[in-house]
VOFI-702767 format. One record per residue (C-alpha): residue in one letter; y, z, x. Coordinates in Angstrom, 3 decimals, always signed. Layout:
N
R   rest          Y          Z          X
R      A          Y          Z          X
...
end
This chain:
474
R   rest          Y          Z          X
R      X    +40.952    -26.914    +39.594
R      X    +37.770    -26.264    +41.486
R      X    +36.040    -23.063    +41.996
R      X    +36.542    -23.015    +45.759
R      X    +40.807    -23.475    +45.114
R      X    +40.319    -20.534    +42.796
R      X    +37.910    -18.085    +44.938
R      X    +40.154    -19.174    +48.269
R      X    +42.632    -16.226    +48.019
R      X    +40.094    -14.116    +47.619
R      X    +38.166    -15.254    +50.517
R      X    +34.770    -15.887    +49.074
R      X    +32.760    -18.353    +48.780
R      X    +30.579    -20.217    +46.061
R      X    +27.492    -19.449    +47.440
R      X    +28.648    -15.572    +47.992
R      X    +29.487    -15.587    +44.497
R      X    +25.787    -17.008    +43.376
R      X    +23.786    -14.532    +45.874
R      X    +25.900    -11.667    +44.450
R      X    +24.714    -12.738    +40.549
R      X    +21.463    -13.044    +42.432
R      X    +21.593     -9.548    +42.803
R      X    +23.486     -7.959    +39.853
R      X    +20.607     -9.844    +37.789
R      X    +17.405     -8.914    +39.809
R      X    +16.643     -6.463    +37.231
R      X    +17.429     -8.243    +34.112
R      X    +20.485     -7.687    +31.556
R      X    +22.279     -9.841    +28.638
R      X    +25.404    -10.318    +30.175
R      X    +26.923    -10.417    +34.013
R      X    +30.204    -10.713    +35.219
R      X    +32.421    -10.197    +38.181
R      X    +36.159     -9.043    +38.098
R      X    +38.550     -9.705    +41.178
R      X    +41.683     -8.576    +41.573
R      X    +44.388     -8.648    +43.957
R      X    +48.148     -7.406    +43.460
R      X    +51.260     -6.114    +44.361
R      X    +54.149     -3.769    +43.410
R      X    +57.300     -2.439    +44.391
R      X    +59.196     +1.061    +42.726
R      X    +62.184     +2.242    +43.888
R      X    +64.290     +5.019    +42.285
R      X    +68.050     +5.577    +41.815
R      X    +69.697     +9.009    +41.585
R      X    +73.627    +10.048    +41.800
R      X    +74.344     +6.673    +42.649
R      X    +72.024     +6.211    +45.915
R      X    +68.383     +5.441    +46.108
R      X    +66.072     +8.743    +46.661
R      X    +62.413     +6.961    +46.178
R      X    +61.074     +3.975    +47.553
R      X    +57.224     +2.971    +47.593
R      X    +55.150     -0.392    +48.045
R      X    +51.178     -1.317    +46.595
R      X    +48.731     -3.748    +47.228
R      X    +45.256     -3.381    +45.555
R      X    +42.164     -5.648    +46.528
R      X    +38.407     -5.180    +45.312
R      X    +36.057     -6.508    +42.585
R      X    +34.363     -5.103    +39.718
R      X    +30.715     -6.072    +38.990
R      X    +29.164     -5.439    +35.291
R      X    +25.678     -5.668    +34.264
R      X    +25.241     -5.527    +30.508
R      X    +21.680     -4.768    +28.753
R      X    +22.357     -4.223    +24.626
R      X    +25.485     -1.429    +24.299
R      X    +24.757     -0.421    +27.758
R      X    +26.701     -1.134    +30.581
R      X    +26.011     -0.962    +34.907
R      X    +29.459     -0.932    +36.599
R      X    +30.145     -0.591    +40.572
R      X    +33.103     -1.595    +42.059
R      X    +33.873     -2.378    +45.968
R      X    +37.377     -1.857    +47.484
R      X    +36.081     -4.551    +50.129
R      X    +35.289     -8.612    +49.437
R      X    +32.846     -8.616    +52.677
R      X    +29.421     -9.697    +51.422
R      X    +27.687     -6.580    +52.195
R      X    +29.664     -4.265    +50.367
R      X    +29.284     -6.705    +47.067
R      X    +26.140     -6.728    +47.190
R      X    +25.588     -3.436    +47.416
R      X    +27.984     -3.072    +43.945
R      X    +26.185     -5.459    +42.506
R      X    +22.532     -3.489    +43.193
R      X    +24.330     -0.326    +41.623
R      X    +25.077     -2.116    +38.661
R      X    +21.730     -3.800    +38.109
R      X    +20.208     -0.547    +37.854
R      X    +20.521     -0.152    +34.169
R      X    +18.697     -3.366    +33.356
R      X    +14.984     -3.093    +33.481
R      X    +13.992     -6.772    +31.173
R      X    +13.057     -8.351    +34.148
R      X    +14.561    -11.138    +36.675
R      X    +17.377    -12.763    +34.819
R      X    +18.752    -16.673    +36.815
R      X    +22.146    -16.766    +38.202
R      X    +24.248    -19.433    +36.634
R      X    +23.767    -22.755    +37.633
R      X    +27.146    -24.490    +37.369
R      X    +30.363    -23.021    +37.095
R      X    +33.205    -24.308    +35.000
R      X    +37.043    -23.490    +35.125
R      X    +39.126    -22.917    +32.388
R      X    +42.925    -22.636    +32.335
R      X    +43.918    -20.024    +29.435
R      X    +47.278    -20.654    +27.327
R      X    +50.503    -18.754    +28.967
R      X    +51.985    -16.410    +27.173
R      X    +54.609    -14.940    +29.811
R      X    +56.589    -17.603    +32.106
R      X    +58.646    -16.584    +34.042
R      X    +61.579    -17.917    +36.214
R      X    +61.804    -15.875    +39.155
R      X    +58.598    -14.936    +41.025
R      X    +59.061    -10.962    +42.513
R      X    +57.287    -11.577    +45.190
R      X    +60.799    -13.550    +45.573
R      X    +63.142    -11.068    +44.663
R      X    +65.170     -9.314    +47.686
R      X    +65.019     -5.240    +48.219
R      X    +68.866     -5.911    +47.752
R      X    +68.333     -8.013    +44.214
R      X    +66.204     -4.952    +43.264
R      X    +68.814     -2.195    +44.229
R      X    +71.851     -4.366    +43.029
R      X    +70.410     -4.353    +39.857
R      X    +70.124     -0.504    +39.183
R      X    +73.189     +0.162    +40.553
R      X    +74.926     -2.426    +38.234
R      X    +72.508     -0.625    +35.377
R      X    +73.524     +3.077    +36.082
R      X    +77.375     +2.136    +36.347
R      X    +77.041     +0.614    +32.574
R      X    +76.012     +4.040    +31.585
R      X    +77.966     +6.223    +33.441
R      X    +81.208     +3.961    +32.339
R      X    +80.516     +4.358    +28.634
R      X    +81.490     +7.964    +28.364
R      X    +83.173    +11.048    +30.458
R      X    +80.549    +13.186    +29.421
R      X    +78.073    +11.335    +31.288
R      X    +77.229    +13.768    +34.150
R      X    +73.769    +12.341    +35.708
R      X    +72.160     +9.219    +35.574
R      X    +68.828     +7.793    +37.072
R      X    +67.398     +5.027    +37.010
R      X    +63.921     +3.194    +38.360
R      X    +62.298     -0.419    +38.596
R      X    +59.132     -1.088    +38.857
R      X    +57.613     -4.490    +39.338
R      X    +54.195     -6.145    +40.043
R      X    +52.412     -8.894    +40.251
R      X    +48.192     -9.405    +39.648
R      X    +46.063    -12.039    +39.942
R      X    +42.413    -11.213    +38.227
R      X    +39.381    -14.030    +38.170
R      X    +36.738    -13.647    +35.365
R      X    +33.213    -15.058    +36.816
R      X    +30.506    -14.221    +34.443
R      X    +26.907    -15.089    +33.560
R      X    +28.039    -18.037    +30.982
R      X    +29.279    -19.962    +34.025
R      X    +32.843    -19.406    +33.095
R      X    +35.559    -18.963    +35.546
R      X    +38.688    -17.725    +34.671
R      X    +42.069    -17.284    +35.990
R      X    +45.619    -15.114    +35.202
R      X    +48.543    -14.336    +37.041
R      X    +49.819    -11.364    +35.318
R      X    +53.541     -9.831    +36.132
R      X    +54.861     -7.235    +35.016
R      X    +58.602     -4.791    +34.999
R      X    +60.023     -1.925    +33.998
R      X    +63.632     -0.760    +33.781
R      X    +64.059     +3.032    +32.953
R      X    +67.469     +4.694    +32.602
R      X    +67.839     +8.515    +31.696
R      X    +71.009    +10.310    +31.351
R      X    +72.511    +13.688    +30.648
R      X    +75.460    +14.097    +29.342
R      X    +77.267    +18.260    +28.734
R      X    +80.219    +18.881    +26.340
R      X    +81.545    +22.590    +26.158
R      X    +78.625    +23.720    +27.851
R      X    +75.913    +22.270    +25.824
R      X    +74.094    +19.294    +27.526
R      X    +71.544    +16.824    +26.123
R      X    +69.312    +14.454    +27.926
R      X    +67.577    +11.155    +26.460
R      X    +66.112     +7.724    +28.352
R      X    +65.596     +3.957    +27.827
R      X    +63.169     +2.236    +28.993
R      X    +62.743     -1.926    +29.119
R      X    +58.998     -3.293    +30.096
R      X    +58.169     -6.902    +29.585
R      X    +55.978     -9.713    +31.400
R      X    +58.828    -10.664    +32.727
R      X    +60.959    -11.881    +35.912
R      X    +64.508    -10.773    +37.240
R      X    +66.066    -13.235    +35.045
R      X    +64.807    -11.136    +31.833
R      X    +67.471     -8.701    +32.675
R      X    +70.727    -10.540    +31.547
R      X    +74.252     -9.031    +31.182
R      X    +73.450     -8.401    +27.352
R      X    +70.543     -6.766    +27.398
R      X    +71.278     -4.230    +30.000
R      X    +74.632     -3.425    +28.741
R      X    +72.957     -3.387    +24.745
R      X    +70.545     -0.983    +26.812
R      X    +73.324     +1.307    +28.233
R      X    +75.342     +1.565    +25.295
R      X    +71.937     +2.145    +23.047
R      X    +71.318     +5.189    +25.605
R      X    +74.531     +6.781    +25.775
R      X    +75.043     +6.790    +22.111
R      X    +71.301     +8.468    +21.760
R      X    +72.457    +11.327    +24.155
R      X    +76.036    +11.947    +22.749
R      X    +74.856    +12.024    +19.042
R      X    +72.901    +14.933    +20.036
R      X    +76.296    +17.143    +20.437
R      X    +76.532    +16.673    +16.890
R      X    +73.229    +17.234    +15.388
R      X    +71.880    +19.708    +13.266
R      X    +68.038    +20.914    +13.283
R      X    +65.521    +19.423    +10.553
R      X    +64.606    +20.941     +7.583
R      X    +61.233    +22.051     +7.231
R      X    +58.381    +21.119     +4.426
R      X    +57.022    +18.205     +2.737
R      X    +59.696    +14.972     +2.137
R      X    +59.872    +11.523     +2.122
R      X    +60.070    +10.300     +5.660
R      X    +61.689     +6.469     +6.334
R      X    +60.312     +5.126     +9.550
R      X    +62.823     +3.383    +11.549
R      X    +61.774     -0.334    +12.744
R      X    +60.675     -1.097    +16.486
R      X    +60.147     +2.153    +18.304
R      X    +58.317     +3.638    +15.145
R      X    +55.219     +1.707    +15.816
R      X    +54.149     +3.974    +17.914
R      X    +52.609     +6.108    +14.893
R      X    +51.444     +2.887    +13.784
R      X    +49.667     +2.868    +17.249
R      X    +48.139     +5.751    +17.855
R      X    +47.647     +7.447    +14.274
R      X    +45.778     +4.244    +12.847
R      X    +45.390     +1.370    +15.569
R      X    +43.166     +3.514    +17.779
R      X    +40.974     +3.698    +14.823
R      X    +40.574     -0.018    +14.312
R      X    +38.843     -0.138    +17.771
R      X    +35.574     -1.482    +17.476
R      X    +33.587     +0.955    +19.900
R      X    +35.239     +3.774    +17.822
R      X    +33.623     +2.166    +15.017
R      X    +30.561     +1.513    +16.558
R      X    +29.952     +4.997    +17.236
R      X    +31.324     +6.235    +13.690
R      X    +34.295     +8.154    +15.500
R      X    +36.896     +6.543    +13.569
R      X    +37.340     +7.343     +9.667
R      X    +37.442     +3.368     +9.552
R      X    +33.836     +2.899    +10.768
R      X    +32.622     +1.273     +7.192
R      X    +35.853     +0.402     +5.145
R      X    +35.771     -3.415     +6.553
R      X    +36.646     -4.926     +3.334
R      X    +37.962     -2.526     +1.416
R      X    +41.716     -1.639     +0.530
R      X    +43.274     +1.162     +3.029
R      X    +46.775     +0.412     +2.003
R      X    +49.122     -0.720     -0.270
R      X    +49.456     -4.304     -0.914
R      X    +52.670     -4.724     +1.263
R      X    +50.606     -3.778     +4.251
R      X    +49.694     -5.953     +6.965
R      X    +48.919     -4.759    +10.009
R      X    +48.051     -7.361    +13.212
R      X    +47.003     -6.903    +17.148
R      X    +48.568     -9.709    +18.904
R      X    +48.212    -10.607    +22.753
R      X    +50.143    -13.839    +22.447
R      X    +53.368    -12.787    +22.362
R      X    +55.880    -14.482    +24.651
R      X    +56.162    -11.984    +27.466
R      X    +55.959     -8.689    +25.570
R      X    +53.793     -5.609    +27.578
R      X    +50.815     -5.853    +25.657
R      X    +50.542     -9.830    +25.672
R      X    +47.031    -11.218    +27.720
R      X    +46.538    -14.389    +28.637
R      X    +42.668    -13.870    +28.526
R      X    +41.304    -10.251    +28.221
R      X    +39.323     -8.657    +30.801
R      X    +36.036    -10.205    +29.866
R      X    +37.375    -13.880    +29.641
R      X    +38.213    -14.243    +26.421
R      X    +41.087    -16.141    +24.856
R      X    +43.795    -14.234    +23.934
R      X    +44.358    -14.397    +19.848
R      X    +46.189    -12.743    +17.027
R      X    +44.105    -10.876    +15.403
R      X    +44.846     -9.804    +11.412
R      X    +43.503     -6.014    +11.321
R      X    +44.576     -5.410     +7.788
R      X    +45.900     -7.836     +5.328
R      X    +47.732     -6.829     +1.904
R      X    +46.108     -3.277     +2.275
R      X    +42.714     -4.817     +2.882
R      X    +40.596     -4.090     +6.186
R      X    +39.402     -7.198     +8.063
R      X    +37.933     -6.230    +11.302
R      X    +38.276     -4.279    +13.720
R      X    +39.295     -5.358    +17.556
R      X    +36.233     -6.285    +19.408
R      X    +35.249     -6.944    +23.320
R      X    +31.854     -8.241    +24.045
R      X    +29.578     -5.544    +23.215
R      X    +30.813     -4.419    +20.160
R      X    +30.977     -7.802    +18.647
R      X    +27.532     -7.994    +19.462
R      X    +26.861     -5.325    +17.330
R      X    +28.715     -6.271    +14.596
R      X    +27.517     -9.929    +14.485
R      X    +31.260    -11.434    +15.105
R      X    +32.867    -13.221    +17.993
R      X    +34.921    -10.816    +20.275
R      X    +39.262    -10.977    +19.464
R      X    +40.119    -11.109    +22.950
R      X    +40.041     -7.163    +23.283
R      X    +38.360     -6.672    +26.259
R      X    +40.566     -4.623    +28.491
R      X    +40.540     -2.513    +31.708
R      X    +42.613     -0.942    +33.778
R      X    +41.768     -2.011    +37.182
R      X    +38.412     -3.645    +38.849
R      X    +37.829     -0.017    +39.104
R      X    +37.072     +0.363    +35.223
R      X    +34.844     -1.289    +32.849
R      X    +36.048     -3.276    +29.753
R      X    +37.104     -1.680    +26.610
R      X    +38.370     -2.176    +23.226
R      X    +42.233     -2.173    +24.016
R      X    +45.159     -2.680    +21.524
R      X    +47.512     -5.063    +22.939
R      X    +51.259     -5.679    +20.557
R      X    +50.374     -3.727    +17.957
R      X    +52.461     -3.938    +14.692
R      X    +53.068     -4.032    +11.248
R      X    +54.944     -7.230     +9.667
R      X    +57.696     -7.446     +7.921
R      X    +58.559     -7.363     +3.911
R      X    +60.887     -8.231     +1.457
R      X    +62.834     -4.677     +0.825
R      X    +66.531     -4.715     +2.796
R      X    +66.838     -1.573     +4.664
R      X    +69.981     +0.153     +2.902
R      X    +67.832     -0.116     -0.207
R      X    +64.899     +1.941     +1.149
R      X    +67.066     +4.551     +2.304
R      X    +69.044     +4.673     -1.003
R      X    +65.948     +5.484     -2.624
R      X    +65.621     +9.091     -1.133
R      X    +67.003    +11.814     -2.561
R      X    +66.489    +14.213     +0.074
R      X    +64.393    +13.522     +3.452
R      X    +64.517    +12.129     +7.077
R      X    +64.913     +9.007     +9.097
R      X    +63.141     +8.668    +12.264
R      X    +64.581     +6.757    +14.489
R      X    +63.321     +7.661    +18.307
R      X    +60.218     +8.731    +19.023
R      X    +59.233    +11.078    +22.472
R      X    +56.026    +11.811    +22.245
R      X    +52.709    +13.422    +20.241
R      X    +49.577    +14.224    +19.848
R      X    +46.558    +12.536    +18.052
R      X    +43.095    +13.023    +16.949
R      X    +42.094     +9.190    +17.091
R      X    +38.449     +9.286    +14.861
R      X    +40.475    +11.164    +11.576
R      X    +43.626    +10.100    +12.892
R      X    +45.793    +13.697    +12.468
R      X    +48.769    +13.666    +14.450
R      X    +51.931    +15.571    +15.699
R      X    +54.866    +13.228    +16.410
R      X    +58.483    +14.309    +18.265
R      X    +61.546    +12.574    +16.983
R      X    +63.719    +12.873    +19.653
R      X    +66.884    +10.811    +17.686
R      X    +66.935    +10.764    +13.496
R      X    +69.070    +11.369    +10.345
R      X    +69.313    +13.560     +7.398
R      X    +69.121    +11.688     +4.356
R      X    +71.009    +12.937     +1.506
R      X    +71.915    +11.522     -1.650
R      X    +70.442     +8.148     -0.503
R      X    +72.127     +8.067     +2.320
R      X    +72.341     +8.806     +5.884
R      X    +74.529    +12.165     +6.980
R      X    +73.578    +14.479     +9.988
R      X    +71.702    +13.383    +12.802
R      X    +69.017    +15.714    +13.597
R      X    +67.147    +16.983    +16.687
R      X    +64.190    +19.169    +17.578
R      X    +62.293    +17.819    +14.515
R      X    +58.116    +17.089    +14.424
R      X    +56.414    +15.348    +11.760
R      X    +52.806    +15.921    +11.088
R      X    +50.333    +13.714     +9.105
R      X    +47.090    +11.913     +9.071
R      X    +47.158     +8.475     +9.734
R      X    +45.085     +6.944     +7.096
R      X    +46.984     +8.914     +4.841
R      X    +50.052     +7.524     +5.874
R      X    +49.100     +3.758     +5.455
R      X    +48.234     +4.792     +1.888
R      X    +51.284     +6.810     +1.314
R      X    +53.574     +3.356     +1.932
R      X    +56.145     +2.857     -0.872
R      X    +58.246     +0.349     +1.146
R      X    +58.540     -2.051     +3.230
R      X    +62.168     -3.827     +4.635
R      X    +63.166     -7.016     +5.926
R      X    +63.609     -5.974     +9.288
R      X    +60.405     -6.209    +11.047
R      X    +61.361     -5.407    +15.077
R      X    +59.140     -5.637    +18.123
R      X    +59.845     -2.873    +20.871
R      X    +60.419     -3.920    +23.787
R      X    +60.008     -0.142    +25.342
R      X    +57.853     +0.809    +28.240
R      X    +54.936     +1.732    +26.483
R      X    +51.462     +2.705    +27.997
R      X    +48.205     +3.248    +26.155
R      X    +45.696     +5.609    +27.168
R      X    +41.875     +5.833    +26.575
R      X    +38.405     +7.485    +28.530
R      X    +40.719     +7.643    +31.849
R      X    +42.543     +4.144    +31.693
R      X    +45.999     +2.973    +31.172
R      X    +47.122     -0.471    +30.000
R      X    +50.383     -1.934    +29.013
R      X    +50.628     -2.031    +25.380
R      X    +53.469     -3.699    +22.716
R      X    +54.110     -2.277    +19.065
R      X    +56.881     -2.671    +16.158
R      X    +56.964     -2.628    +12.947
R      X    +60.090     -2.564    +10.099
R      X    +61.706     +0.072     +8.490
R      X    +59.183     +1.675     +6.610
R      X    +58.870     +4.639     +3.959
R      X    +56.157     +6.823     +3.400
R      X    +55.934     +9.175     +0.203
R      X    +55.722    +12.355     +1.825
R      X    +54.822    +14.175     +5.490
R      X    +54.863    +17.523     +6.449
R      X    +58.448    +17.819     +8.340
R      X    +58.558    +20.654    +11.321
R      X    +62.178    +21.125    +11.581
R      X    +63.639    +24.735    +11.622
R      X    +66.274    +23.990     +9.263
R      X    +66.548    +24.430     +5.547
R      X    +66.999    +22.078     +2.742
end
């Protein structure tokens, strides 16, 4: 694969590329690269059984970076014409001031490893195919029960194609897709009605969405919505709490992984900043970042920066290992970057990003865990919450959970929050099951302005104690 095959859709040459380097180095700096992307997306919405939202995207530009010690030049151009590149690249060379750096002189290409293949191309896929395949998805739900009385659903699909050139003389390449499924429903009995949603988001083609999984899909959202007739409200205080597996990473996520990022711990924002090697859990804890997942949200061929995508052991038996790095903060820490490195768009510079986030499995069968409670809650769905990443203190809705009595489970509940500190959390684990899950939800991570796709899991877990905010009684 040459660099010329590579730069072609793009419409830019080699000697472009080495003028604009040229440039973005006149001043000096450690580190250059350039970022170009180019992709496209569909969305189209479903409502009462006919289509009420239709939209197309296509993006095009290039980001250029200029890197001198933890500081960072960034421009961006919405155009690939020579002119308007170079004048990015003379934005971002302002914050060097070492002197003339040279250009590379050779380039090399490197494929990465794929991590998402994928059948059916959506570039390929019909407006039809697309429409055919929410209705097909709403009628699943809607058939499942009478009480059913709205359903929407979206897609979403997309496909990018980023090249990494940077001051190393690397070159690399990704095609990246990406879909989402989302179905929401509300559903009224006597007068009451309740609402929930699913949502399915892989790197994935139309053949990810098979007869099973949307009908396991349907069925999983009706009987989230319907249960809710029959729920009581939470009790409120301090109890044991047994974490659900799959969906549940999300505390995992944002209570504790957001403080394993290395720029948080770089600038002593995170409570984690100087515990690398110490024990922050319970022996039965392991905790990894992993971009090499086949075809899950958060998997990366190579990050933003160029780096190899990698699993990357966070904490192991309770012990801290690293952190997750991109280039800079390695750097800083002396250690080679995970594969971190993310952004948004060629409109944002590289960050420390979590990608499938998750805690793995143990040896405790789930009916055990729960039959150790005496009195407490399952959580089983999770809506949303709120965080405070550098002490990690958080505020987390359970949209969908249990009552559990006598070691086992008897009400569902609704309208319950549970509120806790992260760090606290990973010490206060007693258990951990058998049944490690990834999610495959629709999950989105945000951070300074930027959204990426993000993966999490984790089994059923139980934690000592949390502050439940239920309005019930014990």
């Amino acid at each position: 694969m040459t660099i010329s095959h590579i730069l072609e859709p793009f419409a830019v040459s080699e000697q472009v590329i080495r003028r604009v380097f040229d440039r973005a180095l006149s001043r000096g700096g450690d580190f250059c690269d350039l970022y170009f992307q180019r992709s496209e997306s569909c969305s189209l919405g479903l409502e009462d059984g006919a289509v009420n939202r239709a939209a197309s995207g296509a993006d095009l530009g290039v980001g250029i970076r200029v890197v001198q010690g933890v500081e960072t030049g960034y421009a961006y151009s919405e155009s690939l014409d020579f002119a308007s590149m170079l004048e990015a690249a003379t934005v971002a060379a302002t914050v060097a001031s070492s002197g003339p750096m040279a250009a590379p002189t050779a380039f090399r290409v490197t494929e990465p490893a794929s991590h998402y293949p994928i059948a059916v191309q959506w570039s390929d896929v019909s407006t039809k195919r697309r429409v055919d395949l929410m209705m097909d998805f709403a009628s699943r739900i809607e058939s499942l029960d009478p009480r059913i009385i709205k359903v929407s659903v979206s897609l979403r699909d997309s496909q990018k194609e980023v090249v990494i050139i940077d001051s190393l003389g690397r070159i690399r390449r990704d095609f990246q897709p990406m879909s989402v499924l989302r179905g929401s429903c509300v559903a009224e009995q006597d007068g009451q009605r309740e609402s929930n949603y699913v949502g399915l988001g892989a790197r994935v083609g139309l053949e990810f969405y098979t007869e099973d999984r949307l009908s396991t899909a349907a069925k999983d959202l009706v009987s989230r919505t319907t249960i809710l007739f029959d729920a009581v409200e939470g009790p409120a205080g301090e109890y044991p709490v047994v974490l659900g597996p799959g969906s549940s990473g999300i505390l995992l996520h944002e209570a504790i992984g957001h403080g394993m990022e290395a720029d948080a711990a770089r600038s002593k924002r995170t409570i984690y900043a100087d515990q690398v090697g110490q024990r922050i859990a319970p022996k039965n804890v392991t905790i990894v970042d992993d971009g090499t997942n086949a075809n899950l949200r958060g998997s990366i061929n190579t990050d933003d920066e160029g780096e190899d995508s990698q699993r990357t052991v966070l904490v192991e038996n309770g012990i801290l290992r690293t952190f997750m790095h991109d280039r800079i903060s390695a750097q800083h820490f002396g250690v080679e970057p995970t594969g971190n490195g993310r952004r948004q768009s060629f409109r944002h510079i590289p960050l420390p990003r979590m990608r499938n986030t998750y805690m793995l499995g143990g040896h405790t069968p789930r009916d055990e865990i729960v039959a150790s409670v005496e009195f407490g809650i399952y959580a089983d769905h999770f809506t949303n919450g709120q965080v405070n990443i550098g002490q990690g203190d958080f505020t987390f809705y359970i949209k969908n959970g249990w009552l559990i009595e006598g070691g086992k489970l008897t009400r569902p509940i609704k309208d319950v929050n549970i509120i806790g500190n992260g760090p606290d959390v990973l010490r206060g684990v007693t258990m951990v099951g058998d049944d490690f899950e990834l999610d495959t939800g629709t999950w989105v991570c945000g951070k300074r302005g930027q959204s990426v796709p993000v993966g999490l899991g984790m089994p059923t877990v139980k934690v000592g104690a949390l502050t439940v905010g239920g309005r019930g009684s014990a």
